[in-house]
N, C-alpha and C positions, 0 to 999 in steps of 0.2 A: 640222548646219546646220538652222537654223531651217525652217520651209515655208513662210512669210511672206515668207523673202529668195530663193524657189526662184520668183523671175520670168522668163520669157524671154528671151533675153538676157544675164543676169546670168553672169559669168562664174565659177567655179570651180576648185579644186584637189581630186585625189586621187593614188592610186599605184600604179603597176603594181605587182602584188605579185612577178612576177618578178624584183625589182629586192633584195627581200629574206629571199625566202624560198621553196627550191627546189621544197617540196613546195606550191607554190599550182598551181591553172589557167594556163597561160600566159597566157590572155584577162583572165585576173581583176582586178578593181581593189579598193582596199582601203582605209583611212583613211588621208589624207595626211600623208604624214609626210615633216618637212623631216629635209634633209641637207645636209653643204659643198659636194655639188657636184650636190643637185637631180637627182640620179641616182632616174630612175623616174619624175618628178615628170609627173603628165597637168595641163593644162589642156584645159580646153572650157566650153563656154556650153550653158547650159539653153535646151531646147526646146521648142517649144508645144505638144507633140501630149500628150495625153491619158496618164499611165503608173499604174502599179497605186496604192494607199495606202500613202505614206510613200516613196515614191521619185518620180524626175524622169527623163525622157529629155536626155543631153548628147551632144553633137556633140565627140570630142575636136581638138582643132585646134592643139597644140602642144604641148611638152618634152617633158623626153631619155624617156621612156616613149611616146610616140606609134608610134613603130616598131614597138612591142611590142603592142597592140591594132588592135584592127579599126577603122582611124580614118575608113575610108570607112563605115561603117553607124550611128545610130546606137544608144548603147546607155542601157540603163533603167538605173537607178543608185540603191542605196538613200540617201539621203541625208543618213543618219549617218556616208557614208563621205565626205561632202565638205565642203570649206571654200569658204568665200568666198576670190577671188583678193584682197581689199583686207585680209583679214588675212594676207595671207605676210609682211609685215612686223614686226607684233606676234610669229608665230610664228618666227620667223628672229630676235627678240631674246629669245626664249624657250630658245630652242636653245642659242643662245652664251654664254647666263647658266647654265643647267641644264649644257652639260655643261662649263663650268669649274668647276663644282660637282662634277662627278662626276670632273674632270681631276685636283683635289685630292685627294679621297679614294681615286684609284689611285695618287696621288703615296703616301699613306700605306699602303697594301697592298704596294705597293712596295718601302719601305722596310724592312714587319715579314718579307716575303717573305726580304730580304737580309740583316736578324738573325736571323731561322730557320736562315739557310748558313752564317753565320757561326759559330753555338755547333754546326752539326753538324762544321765542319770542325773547330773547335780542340778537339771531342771524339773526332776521329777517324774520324769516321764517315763520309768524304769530302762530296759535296754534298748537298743535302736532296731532290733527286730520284727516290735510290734507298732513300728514307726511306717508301715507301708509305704506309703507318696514318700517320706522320704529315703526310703531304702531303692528307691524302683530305679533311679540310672545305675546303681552300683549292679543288679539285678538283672538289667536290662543289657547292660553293658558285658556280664559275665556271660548273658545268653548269645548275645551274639558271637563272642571269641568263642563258642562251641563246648563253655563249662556249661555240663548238664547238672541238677542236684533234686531231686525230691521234697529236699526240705528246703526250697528258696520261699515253696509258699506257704509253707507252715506257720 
């Protein structure tokens, strides 16, 4: 966010980061980031009191994150972590476009996942599962984009 649009008043978006990620501060807010169900999502309005360089004091006063902060105090906020509440709409057709973009290309990961099971079964080798070395870039690959799962090493 700009500091020019950090007026009093002016209403904003950010995100509890307990909303996505366990190892944050529970108090913590983070860059807004949309989802389908606005899960974490803080709104509040910028406040007139006086805060450090490059940030703003905000009053949170609504979404599903408000439970999760101290919404009776409030708090300084650096503000590269907020948005304007008049772009949640630009951003929310940004979302829907990007991840049918990304719905596609697990449609095709998908699919080469399923020819990988296939040439292990009709060689024998039951499912590609217990195929370790050759499951570990798909694995490896899932670990890095930030997919956690329990059963990768089963």
């Amino acid at each position: 966010m700009k500091k020019s649009d950090a007026k009093p008043g002016t209403k904003v978006l950010a995100t509890w980061a307990g909303a996505f990620e366990e190892y944050y501060d529970d108090n913590a807010v983070i860059a807004y980031q949309y989802n389908d169900g606005d899960y974490g999502e803080l709104i509040g309005v910028i406040r007139s009191k006086e805060a450090s360089p490059g940030h703003v004091w905000v009053k949170w006063i609504d979404g599903d994150g408000l439970d999760s902060v101290d919404a009776d105090e409030d708090m300084e906020v650096d503000l590269n972590l907020l948005v304007l509440e008049t772009e949640k709409s630009g951003i929310e057709k940004e979302f829907k476009n990007v991840s049918k973009a990304i719905k596609e290309k697990m449609k095709e990961a998908g699919k080469l996942v399923k020819e990988a099971n296939l040439l292990s079964k009709k060689a024998n080798l039951g499912s590609v599962a217990h195929l370790y070395d050759a499951v570990r870039p798909l694995v490896n690959a899932m670990d890095e984009s930030g997919w956690r799962s329990s059963s990768w090493g089963c």
